[in-house]
C-alpha positions as CSV (number, residue, x, y, z in Angstrom):
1,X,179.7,-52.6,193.7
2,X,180.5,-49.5,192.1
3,X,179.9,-48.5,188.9
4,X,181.1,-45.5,186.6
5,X,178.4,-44.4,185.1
6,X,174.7,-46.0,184.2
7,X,176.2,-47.6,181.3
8,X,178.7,-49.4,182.6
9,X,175.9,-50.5,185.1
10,X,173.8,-51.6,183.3
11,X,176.3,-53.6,181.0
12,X,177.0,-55.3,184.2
13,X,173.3,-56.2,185.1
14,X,172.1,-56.9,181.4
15,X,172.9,-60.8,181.6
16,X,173.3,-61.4,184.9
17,X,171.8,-59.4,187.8
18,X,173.9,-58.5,190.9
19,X,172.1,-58.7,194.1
20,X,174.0,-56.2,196.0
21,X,173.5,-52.6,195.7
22,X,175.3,-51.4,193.0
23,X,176.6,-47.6,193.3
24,X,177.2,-44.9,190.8
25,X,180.4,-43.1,191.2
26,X,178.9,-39.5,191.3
27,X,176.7,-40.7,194.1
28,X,179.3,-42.1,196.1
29,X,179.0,-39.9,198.9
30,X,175.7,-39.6,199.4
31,X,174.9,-43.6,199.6
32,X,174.2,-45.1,202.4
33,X,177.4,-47.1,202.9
34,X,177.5,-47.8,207.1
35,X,176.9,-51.4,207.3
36,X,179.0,-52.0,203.8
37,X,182.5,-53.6,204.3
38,X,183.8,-53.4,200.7
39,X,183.4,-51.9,197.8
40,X,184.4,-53.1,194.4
41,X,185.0,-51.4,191.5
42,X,185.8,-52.7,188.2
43,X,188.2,-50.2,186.8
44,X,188.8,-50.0,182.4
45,X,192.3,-48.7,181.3
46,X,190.6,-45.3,180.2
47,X,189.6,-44.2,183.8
48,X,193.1,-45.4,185.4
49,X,194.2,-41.9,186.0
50,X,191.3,-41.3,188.2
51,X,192.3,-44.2,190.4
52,X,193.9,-41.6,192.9
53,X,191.1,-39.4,193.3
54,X,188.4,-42.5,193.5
55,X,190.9,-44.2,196.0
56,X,191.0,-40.4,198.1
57,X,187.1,-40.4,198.1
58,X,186.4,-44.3,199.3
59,X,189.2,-43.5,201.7
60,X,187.2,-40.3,203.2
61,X,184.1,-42.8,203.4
62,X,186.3,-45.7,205.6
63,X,187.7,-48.0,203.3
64,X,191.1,-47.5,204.0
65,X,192.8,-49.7,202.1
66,X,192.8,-50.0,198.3
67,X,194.0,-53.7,196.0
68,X,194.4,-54.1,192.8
69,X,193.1,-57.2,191.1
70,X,193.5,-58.5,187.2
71,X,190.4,-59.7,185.5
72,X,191.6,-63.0,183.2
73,X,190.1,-63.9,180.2
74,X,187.5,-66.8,179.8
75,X,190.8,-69.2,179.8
76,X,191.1,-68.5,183.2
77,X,194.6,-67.7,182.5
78,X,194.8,-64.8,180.2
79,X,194.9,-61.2,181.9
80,X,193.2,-58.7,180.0
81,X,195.5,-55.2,180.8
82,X,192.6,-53.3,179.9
83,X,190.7,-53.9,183.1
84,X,191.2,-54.4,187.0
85,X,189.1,-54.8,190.0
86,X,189.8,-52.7,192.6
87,X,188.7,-53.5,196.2
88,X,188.2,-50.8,198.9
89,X,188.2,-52.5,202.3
90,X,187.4,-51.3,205.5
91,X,189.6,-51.7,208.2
């Protein structure tokens, strides 16, 4: 999992801890990422312009191919606009 920034890290861990390694953004390339197969990011609306630049760097690491995911609502149904999961697969 990657993460933008401690906070947003943390925010993800506070209630409900992820067992895989989460990564922070600026330490991207210097994680150990060899035996990872995908790497998923969950993007807010205010760090969408730095989607080209994230996808450049995760491509340089072997994940060559970038989706785009919504994140719904507690319905199930809703989408919330201000968020998306992006997943960087390796191929």
């Amino acid at each position: 999992m990657l993460a933008y920034d401690f906070i947003a890290s943390a925010s993800l861990t506070f209630t409900r801890p992820i067992p895989n390694q989460i990564v922070l953004l600026p330490n991207l390339e210097t994680s150990d990422l060899h035996s990872v197969n995908r790497l998923v990011f969950l993007e807010s609306v205010f760090v969408v312009p730095q989607r080209s630049k994230l996808a450049a760097r995760a491509y340089s690491l072997g994940f060559k191919t970038m989706e785009e995911r919504p994140v719904h609502a507690a319905d199930g149904k809703t989408v919330l606009p201000e968020w998306h999961i992006l997943v960087f697969t390796r191929q």
